[in-house]
C-alpha positions in Angstrom: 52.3 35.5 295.9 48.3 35.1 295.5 46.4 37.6 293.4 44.7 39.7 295.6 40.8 39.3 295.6 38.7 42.3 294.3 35.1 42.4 295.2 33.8 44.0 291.9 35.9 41.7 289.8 34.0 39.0 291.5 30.3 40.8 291.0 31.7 41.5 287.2 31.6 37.8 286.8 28.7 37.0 288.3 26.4 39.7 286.4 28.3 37.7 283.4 27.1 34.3 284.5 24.2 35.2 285.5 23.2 36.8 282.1 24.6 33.9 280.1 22.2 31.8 282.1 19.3 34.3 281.7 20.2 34.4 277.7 20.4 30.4 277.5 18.1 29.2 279.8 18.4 25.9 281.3 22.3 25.7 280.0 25.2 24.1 282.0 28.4 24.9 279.9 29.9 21.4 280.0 32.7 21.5 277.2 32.1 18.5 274.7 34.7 19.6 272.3 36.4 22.5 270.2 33.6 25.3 271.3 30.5 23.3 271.7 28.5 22.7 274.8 26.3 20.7 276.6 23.1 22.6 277.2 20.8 20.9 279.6 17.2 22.0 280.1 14.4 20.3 282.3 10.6 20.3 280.9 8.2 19.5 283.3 4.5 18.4 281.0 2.1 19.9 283.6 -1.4 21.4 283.3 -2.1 24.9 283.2 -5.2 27.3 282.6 -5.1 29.4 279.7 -7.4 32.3 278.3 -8.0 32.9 275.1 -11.6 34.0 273.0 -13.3 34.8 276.5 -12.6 30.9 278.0 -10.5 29.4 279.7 -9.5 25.7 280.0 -6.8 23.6 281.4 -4.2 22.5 278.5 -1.1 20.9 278.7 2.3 22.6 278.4 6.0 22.7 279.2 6.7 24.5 282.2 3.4 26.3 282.2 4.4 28.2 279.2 2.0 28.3 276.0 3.8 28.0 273.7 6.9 26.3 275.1 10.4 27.7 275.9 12.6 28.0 273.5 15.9 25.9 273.1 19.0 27.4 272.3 21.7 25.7 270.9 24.7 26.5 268.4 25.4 24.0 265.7 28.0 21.3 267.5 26.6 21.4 270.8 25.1 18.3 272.6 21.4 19.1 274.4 20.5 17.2 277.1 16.5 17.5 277.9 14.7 15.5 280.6 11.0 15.5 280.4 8.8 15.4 283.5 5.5 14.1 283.0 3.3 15.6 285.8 -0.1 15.2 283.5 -2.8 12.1 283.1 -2.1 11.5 279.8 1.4 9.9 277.9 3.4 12.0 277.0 6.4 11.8 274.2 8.1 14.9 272.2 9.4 15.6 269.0 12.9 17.8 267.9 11.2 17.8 265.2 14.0 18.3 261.7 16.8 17.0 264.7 19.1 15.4 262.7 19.2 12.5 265.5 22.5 11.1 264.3 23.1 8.1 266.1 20.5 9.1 268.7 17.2 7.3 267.6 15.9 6.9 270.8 15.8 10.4 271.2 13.7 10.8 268.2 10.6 10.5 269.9 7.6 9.7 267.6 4.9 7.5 270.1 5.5 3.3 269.7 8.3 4.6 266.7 11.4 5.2 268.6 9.8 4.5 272.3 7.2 4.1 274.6 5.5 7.1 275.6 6.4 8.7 279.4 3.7 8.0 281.2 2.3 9.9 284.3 5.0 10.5 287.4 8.0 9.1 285.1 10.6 11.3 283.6 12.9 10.3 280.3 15.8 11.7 279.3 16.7 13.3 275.6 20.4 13.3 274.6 21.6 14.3 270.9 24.0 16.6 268.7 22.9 19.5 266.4 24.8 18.6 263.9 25.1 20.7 260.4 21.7 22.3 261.1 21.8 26.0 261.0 18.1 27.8 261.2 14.8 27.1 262.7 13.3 23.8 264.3 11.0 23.0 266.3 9.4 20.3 268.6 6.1 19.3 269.6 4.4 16.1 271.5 4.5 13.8 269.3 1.5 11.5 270.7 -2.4 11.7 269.5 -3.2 15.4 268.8 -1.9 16.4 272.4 0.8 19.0 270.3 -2.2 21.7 269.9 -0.6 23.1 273.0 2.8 21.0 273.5 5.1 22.8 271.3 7.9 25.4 271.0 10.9 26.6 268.7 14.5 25.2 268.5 17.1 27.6 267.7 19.9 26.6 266.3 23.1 29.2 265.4 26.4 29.1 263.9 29.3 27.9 266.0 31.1 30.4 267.8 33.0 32.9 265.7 31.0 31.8 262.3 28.4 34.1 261.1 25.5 33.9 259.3 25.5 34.3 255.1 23.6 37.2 254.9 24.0 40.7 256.9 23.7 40.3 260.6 19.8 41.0 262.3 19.5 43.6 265.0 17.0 41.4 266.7 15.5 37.6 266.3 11.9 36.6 266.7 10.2 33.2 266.7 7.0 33.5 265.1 4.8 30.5 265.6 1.5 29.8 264.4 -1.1 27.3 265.9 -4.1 26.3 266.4 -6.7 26.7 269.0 -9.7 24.9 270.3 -12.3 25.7 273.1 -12.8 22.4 273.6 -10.6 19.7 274.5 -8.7 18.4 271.0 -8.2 14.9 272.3 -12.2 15.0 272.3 -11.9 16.1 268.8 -10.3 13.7 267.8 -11.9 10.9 269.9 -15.3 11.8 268.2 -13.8 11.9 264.4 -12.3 8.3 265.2 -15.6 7.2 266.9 -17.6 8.5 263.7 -15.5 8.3 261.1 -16.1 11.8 259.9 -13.9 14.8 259.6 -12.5 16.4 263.3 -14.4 19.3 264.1 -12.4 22.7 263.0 -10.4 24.6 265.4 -12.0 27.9 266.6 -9.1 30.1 265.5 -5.2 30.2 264.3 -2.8 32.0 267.0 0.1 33.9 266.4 2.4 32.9 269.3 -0.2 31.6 271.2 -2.3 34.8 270.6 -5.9 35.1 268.4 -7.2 37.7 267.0 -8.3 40.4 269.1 -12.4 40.5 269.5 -14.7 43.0 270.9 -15.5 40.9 273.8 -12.1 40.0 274.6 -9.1 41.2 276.1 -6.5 43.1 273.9 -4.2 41.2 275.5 -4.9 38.8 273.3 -3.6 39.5 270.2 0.2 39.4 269.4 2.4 42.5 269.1 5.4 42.8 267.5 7.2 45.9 268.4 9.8 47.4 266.3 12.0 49.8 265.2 12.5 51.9 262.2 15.5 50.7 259.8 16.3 47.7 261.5 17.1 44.2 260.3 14.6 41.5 261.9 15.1 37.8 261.1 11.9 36.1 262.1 12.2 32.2 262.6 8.3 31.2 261.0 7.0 27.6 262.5 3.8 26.5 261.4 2.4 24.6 264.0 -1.0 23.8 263.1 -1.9 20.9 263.3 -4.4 20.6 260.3 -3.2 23.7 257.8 -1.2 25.1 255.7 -0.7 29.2 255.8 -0.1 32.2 254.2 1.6 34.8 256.2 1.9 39.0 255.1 2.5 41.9 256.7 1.0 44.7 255.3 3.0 47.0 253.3 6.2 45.1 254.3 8.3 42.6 252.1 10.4 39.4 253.4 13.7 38.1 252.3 13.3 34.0 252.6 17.3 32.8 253.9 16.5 29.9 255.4 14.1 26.5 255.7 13.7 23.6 258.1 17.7 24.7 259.2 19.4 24.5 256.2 20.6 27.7 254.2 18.7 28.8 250.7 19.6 31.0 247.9 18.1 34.8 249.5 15.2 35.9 247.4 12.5 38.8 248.1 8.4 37.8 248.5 5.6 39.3 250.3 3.6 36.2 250.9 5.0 33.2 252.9 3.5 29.8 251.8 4.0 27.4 255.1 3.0 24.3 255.5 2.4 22.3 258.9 5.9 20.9 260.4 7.8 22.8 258.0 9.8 26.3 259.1 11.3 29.6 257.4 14.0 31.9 258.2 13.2 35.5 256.6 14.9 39.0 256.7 12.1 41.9 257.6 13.9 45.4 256.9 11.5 48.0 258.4 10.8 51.3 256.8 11.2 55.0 258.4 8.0 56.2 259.7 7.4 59.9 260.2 5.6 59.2 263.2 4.2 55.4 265.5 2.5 53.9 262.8 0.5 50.2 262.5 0.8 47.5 260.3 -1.4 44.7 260.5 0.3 40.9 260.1 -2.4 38.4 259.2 -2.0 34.3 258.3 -5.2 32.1 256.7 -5.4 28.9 255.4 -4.8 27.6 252.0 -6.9 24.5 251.3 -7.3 22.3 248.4 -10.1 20.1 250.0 -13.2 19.5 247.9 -14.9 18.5 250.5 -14.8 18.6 254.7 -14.6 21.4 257.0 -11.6 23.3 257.9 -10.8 26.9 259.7 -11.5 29.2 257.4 -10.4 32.2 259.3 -7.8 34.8 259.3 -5.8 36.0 262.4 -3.8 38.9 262.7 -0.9 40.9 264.8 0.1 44.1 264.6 3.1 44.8 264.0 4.1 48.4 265.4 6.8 51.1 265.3 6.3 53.2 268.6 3.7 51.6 271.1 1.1 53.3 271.6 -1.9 51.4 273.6 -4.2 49.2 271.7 -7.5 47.7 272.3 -9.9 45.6 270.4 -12.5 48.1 269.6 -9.9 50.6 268.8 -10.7 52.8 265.3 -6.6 52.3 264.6 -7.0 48.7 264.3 -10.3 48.8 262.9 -9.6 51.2 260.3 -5.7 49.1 259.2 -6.1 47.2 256.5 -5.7 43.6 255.8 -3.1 42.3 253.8 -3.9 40.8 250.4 -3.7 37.1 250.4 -3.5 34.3 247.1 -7.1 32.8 246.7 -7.5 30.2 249.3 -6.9 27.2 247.2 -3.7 29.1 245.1 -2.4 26.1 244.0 -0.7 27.6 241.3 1.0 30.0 243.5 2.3 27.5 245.8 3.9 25.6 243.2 6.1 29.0 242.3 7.0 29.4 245.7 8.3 26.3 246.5 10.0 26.1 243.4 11.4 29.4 244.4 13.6 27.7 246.9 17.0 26.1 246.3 19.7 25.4 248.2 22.6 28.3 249.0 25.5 25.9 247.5 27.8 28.1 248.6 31.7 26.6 249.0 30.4 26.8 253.1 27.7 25.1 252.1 28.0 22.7 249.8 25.1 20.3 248.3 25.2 17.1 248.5 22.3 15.6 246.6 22.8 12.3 246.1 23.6 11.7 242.0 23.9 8.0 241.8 20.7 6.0 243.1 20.4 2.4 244.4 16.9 2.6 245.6 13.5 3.9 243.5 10.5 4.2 245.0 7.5 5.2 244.2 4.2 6.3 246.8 1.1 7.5 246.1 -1.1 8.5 248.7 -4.1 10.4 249.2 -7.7 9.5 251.5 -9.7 6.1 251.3 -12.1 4.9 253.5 -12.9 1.6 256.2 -15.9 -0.2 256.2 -18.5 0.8 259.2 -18.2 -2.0 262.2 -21.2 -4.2 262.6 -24.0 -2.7 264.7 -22.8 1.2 264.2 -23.5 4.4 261.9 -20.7 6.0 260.6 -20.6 9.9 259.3 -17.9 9.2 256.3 -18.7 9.0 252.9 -21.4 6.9 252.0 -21.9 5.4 256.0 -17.9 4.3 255.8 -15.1 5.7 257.7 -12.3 8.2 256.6 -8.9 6.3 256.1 -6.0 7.8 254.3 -2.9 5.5 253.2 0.2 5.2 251.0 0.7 3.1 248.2 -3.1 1.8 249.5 -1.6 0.9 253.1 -2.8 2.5 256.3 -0.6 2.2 258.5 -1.7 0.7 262.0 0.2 2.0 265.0 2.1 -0.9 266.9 2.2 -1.7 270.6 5.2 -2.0 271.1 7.8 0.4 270.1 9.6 0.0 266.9 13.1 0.8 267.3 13.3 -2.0 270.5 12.0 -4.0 268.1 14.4 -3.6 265.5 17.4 -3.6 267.8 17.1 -6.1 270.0 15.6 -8.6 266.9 11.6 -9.8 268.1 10.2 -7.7 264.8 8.2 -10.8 264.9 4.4 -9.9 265.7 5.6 -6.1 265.4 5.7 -5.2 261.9 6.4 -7.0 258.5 9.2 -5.9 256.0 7.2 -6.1 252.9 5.9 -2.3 253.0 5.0 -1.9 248.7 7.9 0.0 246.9 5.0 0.7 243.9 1.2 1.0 244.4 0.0 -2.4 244.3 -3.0 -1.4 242.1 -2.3 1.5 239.5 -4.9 3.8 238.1 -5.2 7.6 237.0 -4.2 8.9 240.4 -5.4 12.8 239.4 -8.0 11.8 236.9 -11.6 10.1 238.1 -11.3 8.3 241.2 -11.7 5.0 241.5 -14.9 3.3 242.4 -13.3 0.9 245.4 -11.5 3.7 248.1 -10.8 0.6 250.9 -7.6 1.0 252.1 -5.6 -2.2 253.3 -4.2 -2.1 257.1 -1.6 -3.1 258.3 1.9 -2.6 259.7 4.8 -2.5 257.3 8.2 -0.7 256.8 10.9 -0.7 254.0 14.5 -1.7 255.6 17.6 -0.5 253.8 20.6 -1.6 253.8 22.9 1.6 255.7 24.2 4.5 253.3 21.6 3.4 250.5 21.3 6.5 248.3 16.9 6.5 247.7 15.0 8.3 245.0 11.6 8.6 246.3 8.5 10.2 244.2 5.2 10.9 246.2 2.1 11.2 244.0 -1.1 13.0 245.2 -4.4 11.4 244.1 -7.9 12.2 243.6 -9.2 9.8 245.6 -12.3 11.6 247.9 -10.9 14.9 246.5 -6.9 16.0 246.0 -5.2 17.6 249.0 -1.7 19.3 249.2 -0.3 16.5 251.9 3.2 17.9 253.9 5.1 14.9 254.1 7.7 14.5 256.8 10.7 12.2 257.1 12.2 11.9 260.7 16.0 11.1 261.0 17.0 13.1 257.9 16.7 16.0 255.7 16.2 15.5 251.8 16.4 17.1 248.5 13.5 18.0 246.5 14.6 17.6 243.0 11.6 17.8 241.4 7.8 18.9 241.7 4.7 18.9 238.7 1.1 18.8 238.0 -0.8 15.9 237.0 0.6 12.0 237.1 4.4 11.5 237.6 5.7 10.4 234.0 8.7 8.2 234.6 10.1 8.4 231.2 10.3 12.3 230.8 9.9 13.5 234.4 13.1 12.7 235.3 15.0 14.8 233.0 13.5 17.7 234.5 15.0 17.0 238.1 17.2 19.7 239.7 20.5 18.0 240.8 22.5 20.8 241.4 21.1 23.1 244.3 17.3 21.4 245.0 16.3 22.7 248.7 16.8 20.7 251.1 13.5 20.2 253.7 12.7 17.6 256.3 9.0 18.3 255.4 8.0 18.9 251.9 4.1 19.5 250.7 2.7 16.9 248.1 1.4 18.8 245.6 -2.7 18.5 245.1 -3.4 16.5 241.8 0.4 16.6 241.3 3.7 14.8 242.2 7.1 15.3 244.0 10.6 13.5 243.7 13.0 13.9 246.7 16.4 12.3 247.5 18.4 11.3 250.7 20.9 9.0 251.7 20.3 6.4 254.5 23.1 7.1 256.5 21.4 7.3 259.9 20.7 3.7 261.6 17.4 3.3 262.8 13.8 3.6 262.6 12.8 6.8 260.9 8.7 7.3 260.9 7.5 8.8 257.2 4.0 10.6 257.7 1.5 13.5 256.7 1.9 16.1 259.0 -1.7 17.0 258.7 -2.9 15.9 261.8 -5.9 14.2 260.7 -4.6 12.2 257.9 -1.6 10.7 260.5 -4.4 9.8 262.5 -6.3 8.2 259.8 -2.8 6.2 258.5 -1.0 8.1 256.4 1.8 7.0 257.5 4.9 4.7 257.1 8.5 3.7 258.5 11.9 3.4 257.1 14.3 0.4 259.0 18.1 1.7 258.4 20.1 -1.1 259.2 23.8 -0.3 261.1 26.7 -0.1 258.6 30.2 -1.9 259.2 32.2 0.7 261.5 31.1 1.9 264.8 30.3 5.2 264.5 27.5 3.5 261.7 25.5 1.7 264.0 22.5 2.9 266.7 24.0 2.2 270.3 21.9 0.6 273.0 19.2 2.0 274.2 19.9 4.6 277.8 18.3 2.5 280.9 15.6 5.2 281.4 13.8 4.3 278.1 10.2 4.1 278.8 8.1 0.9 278.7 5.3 0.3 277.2 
């Protein structure tokens, strides 16, 4: 005998389907295995027209949404992206922290891992979150065209698994960027054609948002609405694409849980130091209010530069218990104060809070640093300069072009995508394998500069052999002034074991290094007229791009890739390439 059919059984599971789909957007429930999905979502790169600081102008963006949409995923599940490009330019995007197990040609770094998508074609992204927990992010990963082509990846627990530390009432992405009035792919255009410094942005966002102005809608200016006694975990992504930030809300302390999706040990701050790529889970507990109160949220830069020009401006949110109306010339955000940042070049600071951060190491969470290394490598890196072609006047210092490079190489993009390269064997005319392991000329990298800042070009990689356990120590230098440089490693997270001021001592360093719970990062800041020591193993087969995550300096060639050759077993080597791989 059938079961008898009952209409509000039927609408029950509609409503349920219909808000799983509104919650997950983009997400067909395929099982792959145990509780994970398949979530598939469809980003069409179109052109839209944005406002912001009384203009507007056509930028590009996923879906028409500035910033993007987010992604969903728990950890386990497969995602399944196809990108649309609708736009003139070529297109290629970032998961930027992705793990990209087996699934390099998903990584998507331009001429790297593949040919960018260019206008009217479409290329589809396939990989597995696998044993990322947390905040990431992704962004176009092609000239600077990721001012507006970006958005959050959240990734969280499996089903039935919870998170180490007490359970939010509410999640927020909090994303800051950068804006321009003017086109940034003239920006940069112009600094490449000079060889000066770009031209600064015009003003962070928060979310997309500026600061609210006199002359300008209220509208834009970000508002975070919450309520009293309540739990928030805010998912921090500094998008930027030239600074690293400081972020405060007034009166209100943070609890840092989380970076670049993996787990750290919980400890209490009222100051975020981020840099650009990296990301940062925090715990906000708000306060009880006698009545709708105001709390300004502010982020500005922190620079190290001795010279150039960068944004040196602040932009703010409110955050707000209750909601009353606000508008830019209103007294009640006239009269709330700013939150105290660190001194603009805190250097000191930002060497405590990253050394603030270790790993959870929990039994859940174990570390897995490796302890034994087969590979040492040492890369310092910092600015240089070309000479100025025949026949033209160039703006860098004294009449030379800006170049910035590791171990003295800056790297020059290729033609022809890497990873085809590497798989299907014609490196030949693509790159060489003789990237230095030391700096081929050594000198006082924090003390006076040298007198010669050419940089040598050209296109090199280290290959490893799969599973290689690598020590790696990145050195800042003086050269044309000391910068903090975020460095970041596609393809894999690392540990940072150690961090200090001044030249990297190989004899005594060393026994400093933390080998039992160093944070582990995907993007980790060099520190300005100092050093840092991470560690990975290379057990991801590929071609995994190395670079500054300053936008500039990548664009200048600080830059490099890692070859990962396939190991002996089949689940240790990169499978062929999916037939809708863009051509270059």
């Amino acid at each position: 005998m059938g079961v008898p059919f009952h209409p509000s059984s039927f609408l029950g599971c509609l409503l349920f389907i219909i808000c799983i789909l509104y919650l997950y957007p983009g997400v067909v429930a395929a099982k792959t295995g145990g509780n994970s999905i398949t979530r598939h979502y469809t980003f069409n790169i179109q052109m839209r027209n944005i406002t912001r600081l009384c203009k507007t102008k056509s930028v590009i963006t996923v879906n028409g949404k500035f910033p993007g949409p987010r992604i969903i995923a728990r950890e386990g599940d497969r995602v399944v992206i196809k990108v649309v490009n609708h736009v003139p330019n070529n297109i290629t995007i970032h998961w930027h922290g992705v793990r990209q197990l087996q699934s390099g040609w998903a990584d998507g770094p331009a001429y790297i891992t593949q040919c960018p998508i260019q206008t009217g074609r479409s290329y589809v992204y396939n990989f597995t979150i696998t044993g990322q927990i947390g905040t990431l992010w992704y962004h176009a990963h092609v000239s600077w065209i990721r001012a507006t082509l970006y958005g959050p990846i959240i990734i969280l627990p499996k089903l039935n698994e919870s998170y180490p530390f007490v359970k939010p009432y509410k999640e927020v992405p909090i994303i800051f960027g950068e804006w321009w009035n003017v086109d940034p792919e003239a920006v940069v255009s112009q600094a490449i054609q000079t060889g000066a410094g770009p031209n600064s942005s015009d003003a962070y966002t928060i979310n997309g948002f500026p600061s609210p102005t006199i002359n300008c809608s209220s509208k834009e200016m970000y508002r975070f609405k919450v309520k009293p006694n309540k739990t928030y975990l805010l998912r921090l992504v500094n998008a930027a694409l030239n600074d690293e930030l400081f972020f405060k809300i007034a009166n209100h302390t943070f609890t840092v849980v989380d970076t670049d999706a993996s787990y750290v040990k919980p400890f209490k701050t009222d100051t975020i130091f981020i840099a650009p790529g990296q990301t940062t889970d925090v715990l906000l507990k708000t306060k009880s209010p006698n009545s709708n109160v105001k709390f300004l949220m502010a982020a500005r830069p922190y620079s190290t530069a001795a010279s150039g020009t960068f944004d040196n401006t602040t932009v703010i949110g409110v955050l707000e218990y209750g909601g009353s109306q606000i508008t830019p010339g209103n007294s009640s955000i006239q009269s709330l104060p700013l939150p105290q940042f660190p001194p603009i070049n805190a250097t000191a600071y930002v060497a405590n809070w990253t050394n603030s951060l270790r790993s959870l190491g929990s039994s859940r969470f174990p570390v897995t640093v490796p302890q034994t290394i087969q590979r040492r490598f040492f890369f310092a890196l910092g600015l240089g300069t070309n000479p100025c072609p025949a026949n033209q006047t160039c703006q860098g210092p004294n009449g030379t072009k800006f170049a910035a490079s590791i171990n003295n190489i800056s790297f020059v993009m290729p033609t022809t995508a890497f990873l085809q390269a590497h798989f299907f064997r014609q490196s030949k005319g693509v790159y060489t394998t003789d990237f230095p392991a030391t700096p081929l000329s050594q000198f006082n990298y924090t003390g006076t500069p040298p007198n010669n800042t050419m940089v040598v070009n050209g296109t090199k990689v280290v290959v490893l052999p799969f599973n290689t356990t690598v020590e790696l120590v990145m050195q800042g230098t003086s050269t044309l002034g000391g910068e903090n440089h975020p460095l970041h490693l596609h393809g894999f997270n690392f540990f940072v074991v150690g961090q200090g001021s001044g030249n990297f001592n190989s004899t005594t360093d060393p026994s400093t290094f933390n080998l039992v719970d160093p944070v582990e990062r995907n993007t980790v800041g060099v520190p300005s007229g100092g050093w840092v020591a991470v560690r990975f193993r290379a057990d991801n087969p590929g071609v995994w791009f190395m670079h500054c995550h300053i936008e500039i300096h990548l664009t200048w060639g600080l830059r490099m890739a890692w070859v990962v050759n396939d190991g002996k077993l089949p689940n240790q080597k990169l499978p062929p390439p999916p037939a809708d791989l863009p051509k270059c």
